[in-house]
N, C-alpha and C positions, 0 to 999 in steps of 0.2 A: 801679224795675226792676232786677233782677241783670243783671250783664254776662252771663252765658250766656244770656241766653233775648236778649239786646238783639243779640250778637255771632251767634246763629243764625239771625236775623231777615235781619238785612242777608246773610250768606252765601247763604240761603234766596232773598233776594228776587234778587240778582247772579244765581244760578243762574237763578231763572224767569226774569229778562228776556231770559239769554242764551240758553235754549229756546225762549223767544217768538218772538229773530228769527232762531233755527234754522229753527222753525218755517214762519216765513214765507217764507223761502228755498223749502222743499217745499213745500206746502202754501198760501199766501198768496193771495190775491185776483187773479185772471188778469187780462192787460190784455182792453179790452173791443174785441170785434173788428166792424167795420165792415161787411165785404165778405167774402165768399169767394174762390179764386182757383181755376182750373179746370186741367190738363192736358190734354196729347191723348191719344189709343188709345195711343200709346209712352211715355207718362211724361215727355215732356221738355222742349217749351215751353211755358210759363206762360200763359195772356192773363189781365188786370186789369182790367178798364171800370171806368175813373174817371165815375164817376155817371153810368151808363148813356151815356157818350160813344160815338159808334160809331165813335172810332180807337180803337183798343186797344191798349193798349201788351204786345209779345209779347216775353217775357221768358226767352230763352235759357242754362239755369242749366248748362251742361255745365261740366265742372271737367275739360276734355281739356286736358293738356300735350303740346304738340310740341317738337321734339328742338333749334328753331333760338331759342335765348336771346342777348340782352343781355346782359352783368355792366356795374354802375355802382358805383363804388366812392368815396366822400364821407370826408368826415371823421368819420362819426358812423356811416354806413351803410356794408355790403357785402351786396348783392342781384342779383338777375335780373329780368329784364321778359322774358316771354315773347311773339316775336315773332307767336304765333299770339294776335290780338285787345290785343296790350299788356298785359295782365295780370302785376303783380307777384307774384314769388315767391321763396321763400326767401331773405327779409331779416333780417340780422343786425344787431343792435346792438353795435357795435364797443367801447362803453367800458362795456357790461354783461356779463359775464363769467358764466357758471351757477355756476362755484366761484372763490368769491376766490382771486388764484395763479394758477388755472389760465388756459388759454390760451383754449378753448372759449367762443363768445362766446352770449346771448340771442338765439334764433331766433322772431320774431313770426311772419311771412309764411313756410308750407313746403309745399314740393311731395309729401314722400310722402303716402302714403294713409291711413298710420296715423296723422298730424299734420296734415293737409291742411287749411291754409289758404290762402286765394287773396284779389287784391283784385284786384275785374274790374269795368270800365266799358265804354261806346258808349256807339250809338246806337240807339235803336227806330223806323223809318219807319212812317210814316201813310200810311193810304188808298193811293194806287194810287203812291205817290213812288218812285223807284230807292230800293233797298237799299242803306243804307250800312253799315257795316263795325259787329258786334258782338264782344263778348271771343271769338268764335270763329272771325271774321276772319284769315286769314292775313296781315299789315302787312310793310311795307316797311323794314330800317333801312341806311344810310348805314356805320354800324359796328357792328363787333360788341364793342366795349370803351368806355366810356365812365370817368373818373377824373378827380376833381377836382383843378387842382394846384396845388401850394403857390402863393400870390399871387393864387387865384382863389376866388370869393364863390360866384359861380353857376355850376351844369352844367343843362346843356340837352340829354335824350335826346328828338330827332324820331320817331317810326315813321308811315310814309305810304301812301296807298292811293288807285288811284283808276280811273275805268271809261272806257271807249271812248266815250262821251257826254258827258263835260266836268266830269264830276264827282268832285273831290277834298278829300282827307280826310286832316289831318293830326293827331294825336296826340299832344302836346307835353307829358312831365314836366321841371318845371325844381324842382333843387334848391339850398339855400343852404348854404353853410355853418355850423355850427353848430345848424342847426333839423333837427326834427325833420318839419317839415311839406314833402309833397311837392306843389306846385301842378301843376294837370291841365288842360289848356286841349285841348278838342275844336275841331277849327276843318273848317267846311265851306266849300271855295270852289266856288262852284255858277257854271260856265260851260257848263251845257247849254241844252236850249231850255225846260226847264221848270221853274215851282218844286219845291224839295222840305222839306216837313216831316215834323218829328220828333221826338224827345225825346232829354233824357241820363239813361242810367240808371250809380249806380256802387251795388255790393255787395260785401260782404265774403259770401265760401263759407266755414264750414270743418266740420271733425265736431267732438264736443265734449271740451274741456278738462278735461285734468286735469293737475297740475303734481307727479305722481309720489311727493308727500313724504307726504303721509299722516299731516297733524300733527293729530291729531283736537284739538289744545288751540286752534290755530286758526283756523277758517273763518270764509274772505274770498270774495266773489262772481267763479264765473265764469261767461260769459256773455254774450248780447244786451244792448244798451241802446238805447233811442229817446227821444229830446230834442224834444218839440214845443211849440207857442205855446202851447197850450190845457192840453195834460196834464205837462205840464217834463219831469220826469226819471222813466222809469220801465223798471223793468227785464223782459227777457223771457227767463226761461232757457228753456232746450232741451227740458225737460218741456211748456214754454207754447206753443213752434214747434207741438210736433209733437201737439199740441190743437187747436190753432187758429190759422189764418193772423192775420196783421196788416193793417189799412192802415186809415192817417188821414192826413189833407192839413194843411200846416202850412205859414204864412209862417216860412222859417229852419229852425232845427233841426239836426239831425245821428242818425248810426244810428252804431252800435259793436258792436264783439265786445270783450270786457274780462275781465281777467283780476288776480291778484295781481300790483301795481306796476306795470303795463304796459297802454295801450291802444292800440286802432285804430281809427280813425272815420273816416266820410266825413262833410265839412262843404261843403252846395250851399251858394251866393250866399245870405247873408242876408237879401235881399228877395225873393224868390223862391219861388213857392207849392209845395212839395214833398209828392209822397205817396209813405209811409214801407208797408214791408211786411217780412213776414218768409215764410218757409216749411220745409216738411220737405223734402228730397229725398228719394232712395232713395239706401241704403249710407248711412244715419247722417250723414245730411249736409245741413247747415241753412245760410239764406241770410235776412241782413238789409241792406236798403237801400233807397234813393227813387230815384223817378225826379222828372222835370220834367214841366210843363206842355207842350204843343206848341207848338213856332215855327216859322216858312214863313221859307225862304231863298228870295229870289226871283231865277228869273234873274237872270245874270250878276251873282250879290250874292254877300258872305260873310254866314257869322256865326260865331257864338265863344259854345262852353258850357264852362263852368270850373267850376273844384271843386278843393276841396282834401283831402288826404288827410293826416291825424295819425297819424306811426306810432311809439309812443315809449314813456320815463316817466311815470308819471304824477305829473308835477314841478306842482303849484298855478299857478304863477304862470305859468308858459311855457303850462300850456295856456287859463289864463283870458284871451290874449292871442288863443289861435287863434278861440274862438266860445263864447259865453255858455251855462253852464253843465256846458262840457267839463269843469271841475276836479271835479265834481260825480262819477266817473268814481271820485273816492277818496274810497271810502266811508263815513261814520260812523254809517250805522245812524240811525235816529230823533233821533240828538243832534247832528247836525250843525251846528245853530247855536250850540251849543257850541262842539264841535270845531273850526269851524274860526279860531274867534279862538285857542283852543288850539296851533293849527296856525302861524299868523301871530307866535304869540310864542314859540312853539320856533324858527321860519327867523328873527326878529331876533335873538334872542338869540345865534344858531348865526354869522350876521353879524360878531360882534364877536367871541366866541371861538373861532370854526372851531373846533370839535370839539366833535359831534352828542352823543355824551354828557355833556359840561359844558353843553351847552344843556336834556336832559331834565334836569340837577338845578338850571338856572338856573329851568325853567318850574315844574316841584315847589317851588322857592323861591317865588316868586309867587303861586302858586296857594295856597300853607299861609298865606303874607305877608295875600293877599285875605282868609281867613276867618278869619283871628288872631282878631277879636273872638267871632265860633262857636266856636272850639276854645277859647278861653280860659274860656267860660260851661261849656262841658261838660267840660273837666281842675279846673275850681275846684268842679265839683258832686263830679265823680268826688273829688276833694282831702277836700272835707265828707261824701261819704259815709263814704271811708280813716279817718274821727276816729270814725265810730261804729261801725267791725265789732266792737271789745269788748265794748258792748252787745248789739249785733245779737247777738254769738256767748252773750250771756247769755239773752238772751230766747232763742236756739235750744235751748238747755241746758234752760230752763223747761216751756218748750211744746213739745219737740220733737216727743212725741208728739199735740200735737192742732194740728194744722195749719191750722186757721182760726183759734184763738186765736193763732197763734204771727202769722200776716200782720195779724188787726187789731191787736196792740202793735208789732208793724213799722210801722205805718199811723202809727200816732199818736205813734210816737218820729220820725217823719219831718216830722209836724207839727207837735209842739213844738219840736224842731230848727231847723223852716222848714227843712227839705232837701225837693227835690224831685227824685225818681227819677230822673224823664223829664229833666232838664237835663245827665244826660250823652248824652241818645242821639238828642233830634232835633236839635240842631246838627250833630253828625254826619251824620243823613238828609239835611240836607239838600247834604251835600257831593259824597254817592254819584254822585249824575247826573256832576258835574263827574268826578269820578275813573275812569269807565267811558268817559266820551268823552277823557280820555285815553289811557286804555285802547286804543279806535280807533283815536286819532292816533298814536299809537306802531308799531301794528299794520299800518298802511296806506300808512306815510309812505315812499316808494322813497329819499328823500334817507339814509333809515337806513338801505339795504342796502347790508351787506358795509364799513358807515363802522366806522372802529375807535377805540374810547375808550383805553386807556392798558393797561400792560402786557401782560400775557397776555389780554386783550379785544381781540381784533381783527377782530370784527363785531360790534354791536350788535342785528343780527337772528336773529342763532340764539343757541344755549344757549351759557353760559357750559361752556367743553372741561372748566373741571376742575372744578366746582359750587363756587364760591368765593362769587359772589354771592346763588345759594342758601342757603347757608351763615349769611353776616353778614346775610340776611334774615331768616333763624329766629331767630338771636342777639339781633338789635334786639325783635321780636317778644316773646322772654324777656323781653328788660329793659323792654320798655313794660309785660309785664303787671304787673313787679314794683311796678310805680308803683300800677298799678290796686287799686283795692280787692277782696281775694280773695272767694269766692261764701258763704254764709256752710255750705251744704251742702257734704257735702266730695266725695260725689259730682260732683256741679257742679266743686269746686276742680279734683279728678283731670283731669274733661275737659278743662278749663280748659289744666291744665300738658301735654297732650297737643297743644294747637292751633299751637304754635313747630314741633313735628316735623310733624306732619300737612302743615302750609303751607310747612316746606322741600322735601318730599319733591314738592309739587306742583308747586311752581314751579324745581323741579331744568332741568325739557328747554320751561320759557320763553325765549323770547328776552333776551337778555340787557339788552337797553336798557328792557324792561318791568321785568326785578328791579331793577335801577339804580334806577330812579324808586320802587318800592318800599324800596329799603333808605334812598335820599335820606330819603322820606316819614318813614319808620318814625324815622329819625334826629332829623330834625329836632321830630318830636314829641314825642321823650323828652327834648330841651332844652324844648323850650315846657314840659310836662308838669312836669318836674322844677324849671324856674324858678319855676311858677304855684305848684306843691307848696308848697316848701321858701320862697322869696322871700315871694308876695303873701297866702297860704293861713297859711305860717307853722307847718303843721303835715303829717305823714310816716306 
């Protein structure tokens, strides 16, 4: 096989795969939907009948902000809780910054209308029970500032509520130090003369994302996600809402809105039977989340619904602590059981050198190291091909004009050779998979955002400012082809010396920590290449 048709095969196939999971993004297989969910003549509370139950959980989606907030200010967080229903908004991630430098920090949680995201919880009452307090609740707080202070682990914001009948309801977010996770403890203390049951609902509102850069080279998922027993991980963008409602019941679980490096989830008790939904509202405005099962407070009794809330990075390890299958949130596309041992020996590596770009060329080390005996069969074929282009270029001389004579004495000068084509090019195939899910892992890892490798690199996630590593990416490129054996067609040669400019000119406005692993790659090959050559081959 010539290297042009081998080298446009693989370019060909990268492009399809990576239209395939364009594709699926628009286009792809909808989740399958359950239940329908109904509105009133107004448009505005929800009701759900979990399997024709005749309490029905009534599902208040209004997105009203009132004027009386909380601020709580953490080591990690700066936010509001708004005191109509407790409802979180406009929260900031204090050590994520929108531009490296600057002061401006990553807004998850936001009140305007044009970004409006919410994370709203209560309660739903059953059958004939007193009404307790939904996110449109007007709550009670004690203060209107809340700040964690040095020396201290946890803050505790109370908001309370409660009726002329005996019935009170407290709403308790406590947060930690250093976590991203905010714990939600609903507590009912029922000293009236009756029981009351109900459920907990919590959801994420918001309209839909977009992250303003417009980097068409590329797309990562924003949107919906639902995590259940039965179906794991499966995503629901805002096309799919506003199709078709959701709902499925699941022991654990969790619902998200997600985004590049950053998510937010609600995570109910893991033992705990949850059913999961989504919807459209009106104004561009979508809601995913579960509610619970029903439970009876019986006079003069408490009880206590809890849930936690994830509002963060999406860091691997911190989130596979909060509930199974949350890391799954960063994304690899179809190769994830790839990527993520990919993922694991970039964070060790990164471990002992702290600095995220010697860890991408410590894992491109490894990675080339694993397939040494693959690259070595396909540079020692490509090496025995390099011995016969003088021939090859006679026989082209010969037959150039009849082109079927000219490939059967190619054929058979391959045979008596003992060279075979194909030993430079499927060693290679089979390395592609591995090289695209790094590809992912590079692309999705937040631990790379805004990390700086050495001189004039001082992000790893955007483009290199002055195209340098674009640059010595084309250059290695040149000098690998120079190893390879030339096409014996000079047409072919031409295209050939045109694919160093073509692939710098591409990978100019890539992120930088993707060229890095590329020009590693490309490096490290031309020593393997040129040792196999010249060393064990013997011959140039």
């Amino acid at each position: 096989m010539e290297n042009i048709r081998f080298i446009l095969i693989v370019i060909l196939s990268m492009i399809s795969i990576m239209l395939w999971e364009a594709w699926q993004v628009d286009f792809g297989p909808k989740p399958e939907v359950t239940a329908q969910t109904t509105i009133d003549a107004n448009g505005n509370p929800i009701t759900i009948n979990a399997d024709n139950n005749p309490d029905a959980a009534e599902l208040p989606f209004s997105e009203n902000v009132a004027d009386n907030i909380i601020t709580v200010t953490t080591d990690v967080y700066q936010l509001e809780i708004d005191t109509q229903g407790g409802t979180i908004r406009n929260l900031d991630l204090l050590d994520y910054t929108i531009v490296k430098g600057e002061e401006a920090t990553i807004r998850l949680f936001n009140s305007s209308a044009e970004k409006l995201f919410l994370g709203q919880s209560g309660l739903l009452t059953s059958g004939q029970s007193t009404k307790l307090p939904n996110h449109n609740t007007e709550l009670s707080s004690a203060q209107a500032n809340y700040q964690l202070n040095a020396g201290e682990d946890t803050l505790i914001v109370p908001l309370t509520w409660a009726d002329n009948t005996g019935l009170r309801y407290t709403k308790t977010y406590t947060f930690k130090r250093g976590s991203y996770v905010v714990a939600l403890e609903q507590k009912i203390d029922n000293q009236s003369a009756n029981d009351w049951t109900g459920r907990q609902y919590t959801q994420l509102l918001r309209v839909p994302f977009t992250d303003g850069k417009g980097n068409t080279f590329i797309r990562t998922y924003a949107g919906a996600v639902v995590y259940t027993e039965e179906d794991k991980y499966q995503k629901i963008d805002f096309e799919d809402m506003a199709e078709e409602d959701l709902k499925v019941k699941s022991v654990g679980g969790w619902s998200a809105m997600i985004q590049h490096y950053f998510a937010t989830a609600w995570v109910p008790p893991a033992q705990n039977e949850e059913h999961y939904f989504t919807k459209e509202l009106s104004n561009s405005r979508f809601v995913i989340g579960s509610y619970s099962d029903p439970r009876t407070v019986a006079a003069n009794s408490t009880e206590v619904f809890n849930s936690q809330l994830f509002v963060g990075p999406k860091i691997q390890p911190m989130m596979e602590a909060v509930a199974p299958g949350l890391e799954l949130t960063v994304d690899y596309s179809w190769l994830t059981i790839i990527g993520k041992p990919i993922y694991a020996a970039l964070n060790f590596i990164h471990s002992y050198v702290g600095n995220w770009g010697f860890a991408i060329m410590g894992v491109t080390f490894c990675i080339k190291l694993i397939f040494f005996p693959l690259s070595a069969a396909s540079y020692k074929s490509m090496a025995k091909m390099r011995t016969l282009q003088p021939r090859l270029a006679q026989l082209k001389e010969s037959y150039g004009d009849d082109r079927q004579r000219f490939n059967q004495e190619m054929m058979d000068l391959y045979r008596k050779e003992k060279v075979n084509p194909m030993g430079g090019c499927l060693p290679i195939m089979v390395q592609i998979p591995v090289f695209i899910s790094l590809y992912w892992v590079l692309i999705e890892t937040v631990e790379l955002r805004q990390a700086p490798f050495i001189l004039w690199i001082h992000d790893l996630s955007v483009k290199d400012p002055y195209f340098v590593l674009p640059v010595i990416m084309g250059i290695t490129m040149f000098l690998q082809q120079r190893l390879n054996p030339a096409p014996v067609d000079p047409l072919q040669a031409k295209i050939m010396r045109m694919f160093p400019i073509v692939f710098t000119v591409f990978f100019l406005f890539f992120p930088a920590g993707l060229v890095l692993y590329w020009v590693t790659n490309n490096t490290l090959s031309i020593i393997q290449q040129w040792f196999i050559t010249k060393k064990i081959v013997g011959k140039g």
